[in-house]
N, C-alpha and C positions, 0 to 999 in steps of 0.2 A: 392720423388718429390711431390710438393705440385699438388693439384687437382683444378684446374678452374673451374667455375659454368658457364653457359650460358644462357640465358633465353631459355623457351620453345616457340620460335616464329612462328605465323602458319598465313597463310593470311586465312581469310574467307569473307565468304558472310554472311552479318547481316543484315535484313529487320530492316527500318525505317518506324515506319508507320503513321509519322509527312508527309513524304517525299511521301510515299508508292511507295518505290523501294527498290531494294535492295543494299547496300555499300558496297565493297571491301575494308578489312584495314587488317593491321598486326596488330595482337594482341597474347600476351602471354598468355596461360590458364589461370591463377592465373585472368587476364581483365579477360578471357570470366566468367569463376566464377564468376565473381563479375557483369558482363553486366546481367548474368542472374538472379543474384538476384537482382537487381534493376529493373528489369521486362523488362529489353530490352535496345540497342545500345541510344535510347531517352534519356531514363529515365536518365542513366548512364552519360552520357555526359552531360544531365541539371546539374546532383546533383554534378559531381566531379569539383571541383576546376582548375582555369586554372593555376596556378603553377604546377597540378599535371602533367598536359598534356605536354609531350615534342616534339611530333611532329605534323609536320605541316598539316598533314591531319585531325589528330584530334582537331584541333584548328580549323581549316576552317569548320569542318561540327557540331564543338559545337555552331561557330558565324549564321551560315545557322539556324541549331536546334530554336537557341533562337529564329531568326529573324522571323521563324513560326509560331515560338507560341505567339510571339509579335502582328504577322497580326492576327491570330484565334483569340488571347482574343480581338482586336479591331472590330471585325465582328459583326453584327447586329444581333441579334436572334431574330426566328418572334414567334410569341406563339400566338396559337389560342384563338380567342375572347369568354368570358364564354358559349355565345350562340352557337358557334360552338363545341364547348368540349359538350355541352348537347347534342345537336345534333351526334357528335358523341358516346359517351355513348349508348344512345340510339337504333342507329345502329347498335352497338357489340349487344346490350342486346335481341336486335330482331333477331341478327345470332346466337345467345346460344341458345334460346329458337326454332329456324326454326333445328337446329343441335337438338337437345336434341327430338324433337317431330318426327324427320326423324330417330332417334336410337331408339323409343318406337316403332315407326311401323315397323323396321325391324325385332324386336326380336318379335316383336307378329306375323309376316308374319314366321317365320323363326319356333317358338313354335306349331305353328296349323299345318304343316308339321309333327312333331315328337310328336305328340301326347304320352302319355306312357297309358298302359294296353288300346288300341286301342282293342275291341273283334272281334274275328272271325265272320264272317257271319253265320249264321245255312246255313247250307247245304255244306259247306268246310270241307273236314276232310283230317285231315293229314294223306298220302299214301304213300307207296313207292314205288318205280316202281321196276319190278321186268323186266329180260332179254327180250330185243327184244319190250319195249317199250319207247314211245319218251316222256320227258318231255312236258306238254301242253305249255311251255311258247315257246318251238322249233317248233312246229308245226304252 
């Protein structure tokens, strides 16, 4: 008998994040392969062709897709004026330098601590205590 093929159809959830939600579609592995390496449900649906597409969910959310990126690329973008970028500049460069001088005084607080060959005092000698006496540090 001959043998039928089927597609592999699985509904999933695919985040859009033109949309930032998430879509519900049937897709066959072989799509999601391919969704994933066009770096997302987006990407995929810009770059494929509408011949390719034969249902009607993924026609309605390739025409939505475009009409996003249609408003986004029409959208004003405000960029700060050179005197404010100096300004800011400046402001990081005195948070580097305020961070960097607050890590020099911690390892020097943190170095006067653990001094190394620190000497004993004259008159300390190292003792053992021998049955039926208390450590001085318990007393």
């Amino acid at each position: 008998t001959r043998r039928t093929w089927k597609p592999n159809v699985q509904e999933k959830r695919l985040f859009s994040y033109i949309h930032d939600r998430h879509i519900r579609v049937k897709v066959t592995t072989h799509a999601l392969r391919c969704i994933d390496k066009a770096g997302g449900i987006d990407e995929y649906l810009l770059n494929i062709p509408y011949k390719k597409l034969d249902n009607e969910m993924a026609l309605f959310w390739k025409a939505r897709i475009e009409k996003m990126y249609e408003e986004l690329g029409a959208m004003e973008v405000g960029f700060f004026s050179p005197e404010e970028e100096q300004k800011l500049e400046e402001g990081f460069e005195q948070l580097k330098i305020a961070k960097r001088e607050a890590r020099r005084e911690a390892r020097r607080l943190a170095s006067q601590g653990t001094k190394k060959g620190t000497l004993i005092e004259e008159g300390q000698k190292d003792r053992t205590i021998s049955d039926g006496e208390t450590h001085p540090a318990q007393q």
